[in-house]
C-alpha positions in Angstrom: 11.9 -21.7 21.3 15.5 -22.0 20.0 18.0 -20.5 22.3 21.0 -19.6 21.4 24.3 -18.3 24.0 26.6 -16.4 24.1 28.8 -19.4 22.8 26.4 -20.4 20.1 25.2 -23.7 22.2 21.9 -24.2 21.4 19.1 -25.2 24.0 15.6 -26.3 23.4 13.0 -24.7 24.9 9.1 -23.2 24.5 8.4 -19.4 24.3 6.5 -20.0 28.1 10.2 -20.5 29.4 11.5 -16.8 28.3 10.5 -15.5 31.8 13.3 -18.0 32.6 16.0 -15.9 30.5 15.0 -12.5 31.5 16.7 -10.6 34.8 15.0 -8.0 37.2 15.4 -4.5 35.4 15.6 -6.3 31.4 13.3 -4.4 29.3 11.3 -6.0 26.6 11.2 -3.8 23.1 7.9 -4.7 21.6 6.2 -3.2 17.7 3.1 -1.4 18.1 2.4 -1.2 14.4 -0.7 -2.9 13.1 -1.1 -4.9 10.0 -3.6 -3.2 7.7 -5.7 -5.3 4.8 -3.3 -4.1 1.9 -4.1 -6.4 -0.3 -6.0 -5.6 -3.1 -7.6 -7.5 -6.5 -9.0 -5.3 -8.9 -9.8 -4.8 -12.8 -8.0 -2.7 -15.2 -10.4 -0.1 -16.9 -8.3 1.8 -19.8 -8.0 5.7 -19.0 -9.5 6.3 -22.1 -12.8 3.9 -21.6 -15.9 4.7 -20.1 -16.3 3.5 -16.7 -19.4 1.3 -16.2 -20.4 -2.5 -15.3 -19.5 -3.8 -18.6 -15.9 -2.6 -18.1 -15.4 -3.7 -14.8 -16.5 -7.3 -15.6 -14.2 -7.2 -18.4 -10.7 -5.5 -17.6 -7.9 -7.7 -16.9 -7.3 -8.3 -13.2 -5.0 -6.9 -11.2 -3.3 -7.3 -8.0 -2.2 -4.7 -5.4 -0.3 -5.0 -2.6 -0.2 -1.1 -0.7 3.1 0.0 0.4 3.3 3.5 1.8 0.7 6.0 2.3 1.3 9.3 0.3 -1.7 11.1 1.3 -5.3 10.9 2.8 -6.3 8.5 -0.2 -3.3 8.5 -1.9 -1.0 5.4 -1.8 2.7 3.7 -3.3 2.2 0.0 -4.2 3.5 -3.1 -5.5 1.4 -4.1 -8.8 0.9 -7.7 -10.1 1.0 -8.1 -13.6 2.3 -4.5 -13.8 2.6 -4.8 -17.8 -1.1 -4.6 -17.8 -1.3 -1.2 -16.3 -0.6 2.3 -17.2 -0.4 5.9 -15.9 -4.2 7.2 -16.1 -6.0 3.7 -15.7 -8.6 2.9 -13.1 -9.0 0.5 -10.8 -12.6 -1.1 -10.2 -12.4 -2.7 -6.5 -15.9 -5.0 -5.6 -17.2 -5.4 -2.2 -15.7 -8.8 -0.7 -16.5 -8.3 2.7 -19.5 -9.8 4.5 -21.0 -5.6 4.2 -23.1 -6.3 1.0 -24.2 -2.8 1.3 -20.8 -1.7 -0.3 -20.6 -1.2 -3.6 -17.6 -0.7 -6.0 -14.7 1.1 -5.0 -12.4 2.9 -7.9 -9.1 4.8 -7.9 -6.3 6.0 -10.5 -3.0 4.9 -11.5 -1.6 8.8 -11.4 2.3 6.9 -12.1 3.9 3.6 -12.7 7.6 3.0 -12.7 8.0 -0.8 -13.1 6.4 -3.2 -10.5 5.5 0.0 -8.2 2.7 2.4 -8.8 0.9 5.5 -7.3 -2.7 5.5 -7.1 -5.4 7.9 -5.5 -8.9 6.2 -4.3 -12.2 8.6 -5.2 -12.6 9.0 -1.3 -12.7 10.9 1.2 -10.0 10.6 3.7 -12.8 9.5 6.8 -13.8 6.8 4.2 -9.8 5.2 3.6 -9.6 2.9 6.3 -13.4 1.4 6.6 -13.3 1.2 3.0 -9.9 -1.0 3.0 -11.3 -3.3 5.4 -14.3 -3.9 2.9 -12.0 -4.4 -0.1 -9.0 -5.4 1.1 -7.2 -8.6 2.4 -4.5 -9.1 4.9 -1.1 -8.8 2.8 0.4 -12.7 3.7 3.7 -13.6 2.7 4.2 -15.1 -0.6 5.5 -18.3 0.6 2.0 -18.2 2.6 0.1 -16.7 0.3 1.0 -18.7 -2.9 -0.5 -21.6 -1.1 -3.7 -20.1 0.2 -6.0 -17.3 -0.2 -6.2 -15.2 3.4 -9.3 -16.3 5.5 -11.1 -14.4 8.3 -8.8 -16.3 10.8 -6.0 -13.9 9.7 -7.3 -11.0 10.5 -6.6 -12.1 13.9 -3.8 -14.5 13.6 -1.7 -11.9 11.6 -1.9 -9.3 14.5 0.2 -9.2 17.2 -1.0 -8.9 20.9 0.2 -5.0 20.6 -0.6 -3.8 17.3 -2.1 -0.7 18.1 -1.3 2.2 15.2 -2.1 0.7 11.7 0.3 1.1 9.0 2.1 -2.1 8.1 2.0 -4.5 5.5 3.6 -7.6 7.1 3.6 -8.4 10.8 6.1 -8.0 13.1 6.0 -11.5 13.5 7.8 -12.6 16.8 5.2 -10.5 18.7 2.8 -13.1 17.4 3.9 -15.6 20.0 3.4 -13.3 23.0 -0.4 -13.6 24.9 -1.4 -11.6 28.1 0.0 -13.8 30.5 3.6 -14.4 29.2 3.5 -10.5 29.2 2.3 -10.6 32.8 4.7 -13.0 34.2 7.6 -11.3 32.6 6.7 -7.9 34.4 6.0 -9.9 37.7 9.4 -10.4 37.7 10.4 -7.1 36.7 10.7 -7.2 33.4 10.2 -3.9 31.8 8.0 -3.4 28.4 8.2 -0.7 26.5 7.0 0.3 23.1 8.0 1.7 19.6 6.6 1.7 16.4 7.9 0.8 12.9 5.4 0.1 9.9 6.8 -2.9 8.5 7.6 -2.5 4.4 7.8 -4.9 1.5 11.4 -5.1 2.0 10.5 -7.9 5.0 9.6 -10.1 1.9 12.0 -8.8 -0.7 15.1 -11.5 -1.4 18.5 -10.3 -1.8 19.6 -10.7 -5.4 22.8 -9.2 -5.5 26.1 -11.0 -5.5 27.6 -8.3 -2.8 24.8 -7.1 0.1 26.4 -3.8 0.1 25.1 -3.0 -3.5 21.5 -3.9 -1.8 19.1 -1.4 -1.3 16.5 -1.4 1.9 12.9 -0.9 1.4 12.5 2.3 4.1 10.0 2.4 6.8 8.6 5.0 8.8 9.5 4.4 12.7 8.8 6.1 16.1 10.7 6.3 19.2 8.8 8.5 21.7 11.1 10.8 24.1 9.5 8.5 27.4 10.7 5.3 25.3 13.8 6.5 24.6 14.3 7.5 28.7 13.1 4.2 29.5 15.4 2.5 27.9 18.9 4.6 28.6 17.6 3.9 32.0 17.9 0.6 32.0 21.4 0.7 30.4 22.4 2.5 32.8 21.0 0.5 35.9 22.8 -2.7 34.6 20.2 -4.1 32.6 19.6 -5.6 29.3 17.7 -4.5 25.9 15.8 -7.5 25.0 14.4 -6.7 21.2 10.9 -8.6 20.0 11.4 -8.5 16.8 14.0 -7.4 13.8 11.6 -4.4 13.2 12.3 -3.7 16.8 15.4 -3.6 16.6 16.5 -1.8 13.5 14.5 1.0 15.3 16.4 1.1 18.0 20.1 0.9 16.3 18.5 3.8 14.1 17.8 5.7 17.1 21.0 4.6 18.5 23.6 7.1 19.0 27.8 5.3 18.4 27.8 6.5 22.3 25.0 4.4 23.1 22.3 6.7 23.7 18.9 6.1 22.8 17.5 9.6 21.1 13.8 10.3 20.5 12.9 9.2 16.9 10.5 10.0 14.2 11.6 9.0 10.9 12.1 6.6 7.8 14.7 4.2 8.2 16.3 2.0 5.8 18.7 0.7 8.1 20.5 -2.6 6.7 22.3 -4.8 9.0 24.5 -7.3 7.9 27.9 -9.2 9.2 30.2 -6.6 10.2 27.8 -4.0 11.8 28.5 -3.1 15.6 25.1 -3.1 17.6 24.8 0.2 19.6 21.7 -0.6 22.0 20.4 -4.4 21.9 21.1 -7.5 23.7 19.2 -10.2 23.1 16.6 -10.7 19.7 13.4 -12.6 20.1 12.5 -13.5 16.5 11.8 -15.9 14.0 13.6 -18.4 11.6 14.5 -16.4 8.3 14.0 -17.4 4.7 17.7 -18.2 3.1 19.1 -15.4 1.3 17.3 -12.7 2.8 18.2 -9.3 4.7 16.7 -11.0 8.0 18.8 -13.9 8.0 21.7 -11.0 7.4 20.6 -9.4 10.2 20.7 -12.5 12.9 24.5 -13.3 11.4 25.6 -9.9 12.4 24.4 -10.3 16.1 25.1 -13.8 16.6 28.0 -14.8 14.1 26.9 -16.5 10.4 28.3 -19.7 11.7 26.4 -19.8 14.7 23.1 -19.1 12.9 24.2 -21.5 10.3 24.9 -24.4 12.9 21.5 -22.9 14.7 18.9 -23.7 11.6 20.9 -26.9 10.7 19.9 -27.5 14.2 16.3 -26.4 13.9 15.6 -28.1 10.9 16.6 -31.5 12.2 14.7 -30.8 15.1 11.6 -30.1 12.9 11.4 -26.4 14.0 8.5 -24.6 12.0 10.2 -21.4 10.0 8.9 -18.0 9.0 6.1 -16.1 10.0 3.8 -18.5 12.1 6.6 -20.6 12.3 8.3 -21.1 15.8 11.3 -18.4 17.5 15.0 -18.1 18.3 16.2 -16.4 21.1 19.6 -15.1 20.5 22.4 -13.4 22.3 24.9 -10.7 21.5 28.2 -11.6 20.2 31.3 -9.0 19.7 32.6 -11.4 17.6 30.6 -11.6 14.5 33.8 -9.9 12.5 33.2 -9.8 8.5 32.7 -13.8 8.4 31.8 -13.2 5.0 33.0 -9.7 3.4 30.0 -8.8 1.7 29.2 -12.2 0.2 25.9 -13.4 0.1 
């Protein structure tokens, strides 16, 4: 655990020691969303061809990646090659779970625009989510998953200790560092914990490829701030004490909720919230969360609370220290700074 002051002075540390950083009356913001088995591999059978065996040993194969659910069985995803697949294909999915009684699984591309496509699975809505843990395959990050196929450890590994609704496609990943007992010694010493929910898009993996971050455009993601939440935390504010986010996702959910007052309101919505040098925080604190990749909205979004060049002396720091980055990689604690200005006016 990297933390990181007010001033920007860095101290060295392991996540067991956050009790340490915590007062009486802090409360913890923590992601409830669970990672669901989004990833698909399939085979291309041409709208106009007769489905059978034959066909679905010889389409081209096709990667999915679900995004957002549209419906019951209906779904938005990423495809991979896209330029193999049209607008009235079907999808042959094969059992690759240890349930050999499974068999095939099909659905139809009802659009394609690009690299994202619609499609609806022949199901019926009880069947969706027993039927994706058959076919499907935790969704790893590329930088993970171009190394390594997902194994049966990361259906574990790639859930936090507090995924409880299921929706995302990556993992709120500073939660991952949390266990039962760091979350009991925190409320021993009277650490509050509440919880939200925001079903974590693409966007997490999506670089920024624009030469000015204000012409970039968020992925949006469906969030949920419960009334009791909501209390819990203007509470706290007004008792003194400090919003502690675990998590980006946890965050951007709570500056969406975030009144320019500084009252948390009850929230049930998509946000595509994007936070980047320059934005004032409304609600939190302190940010538990992990090192970035370069170039991305994340790293954007640690600049704005702490200042670039305090994140940029920070991982300069953590890479000579031999820090482990990214999603099982190791965490930052950072605090608030009022002075994070427009360091670099819109420049990635």
């Amino acid at each position: 655990l990297l933390y990181v002051d007010a001033s920007g002075k860095p101290d060295h540390r392991v996540v067991s020691d956050l009790p340490q950083f915590m007062n009486p009356g802090d409360v913890l913001v923590v992601n409830t969303t669970k990672v669901i088995p989004a990833r698909l591999v399939g085979r291309r059978v041409r709208a106009a061809e007769e489905v059978g065996e034959a066909d679905a040993k010889t389409g081209a194969r096709v990667e999915l990646t679900l995004t957002d659910r549209l419906g019951p069985v209906a779904w938005g995803c990423l495809l991979k090659p896209a330029r193999r697949v049209k607008a009235g294909d079907r999808i042959i999915f094969s059992n690759h779970s240890d349930d050999k009684a499974g068999g095939d699984v099909e659905a139809q591309i009802t659009a394609r625009d690009g690299a994202t496509a619609t499609l609806e699975f022949d199901l019926e809505p009880a069947a969706m989510e027993p039927i994706l843990a058959r076919i499907g395959a935790m969704p790893l990050p590329p930088y993970i998953a171009g190394k390594r196929a997902p194994d049966a450890r990361d259906n574990n590994d790639y859930q936090t200790l507090f995924a409880a609704h299921a929706g995302a496609v990556a993992a709120p990943t500073a939660g991952l560092h949390f266990t039962p007992e760091l979350v009991a010694r925190l409320v021993d010493k009277g650490v509050h914990v509440v919880e939200v929910t925001l079903h974590v898009g693409p966007g997490t993996f999506l670089p920024v490829k624009v030469d000015n971050i204000m012409d970039h455009k968020m992925h949006g993601e469906w969030g949920q701030v419960t009334s009791e939440t909501a209390a819990a935390l203007n509470k706290v504010k007004e008792n003194g004490g400090r919003i502690v986010c675990v998590g980006t996702t946890s965050l951007r959910l709570i500056e969406s909720a975030t009144s320019e007052d500084g009252v948390v309101n009850p929230y049930e919505d998509v946000t595509d919230i994007f936070i980047s040098p320059g934005y004032r925080f409304r609600a939190a604190d302190l940010l538990l969360t992990n090192f970035h990749l370069p170039r991305s909205t994340l790293f954007m979004l640690v600049s704005a609370f702490s200042g670039l060049s305090v994140m940029q002396a920070a991982y300069t720091e953590a890479v000579a220290k031999g820090y482990r980055f990214y999603s099982y990689g190791d965490a930052c604690l950072l605090t608030r700074t009022e002075k994070t200005g427009t360091e670099n006016n819109g420049e990635v």
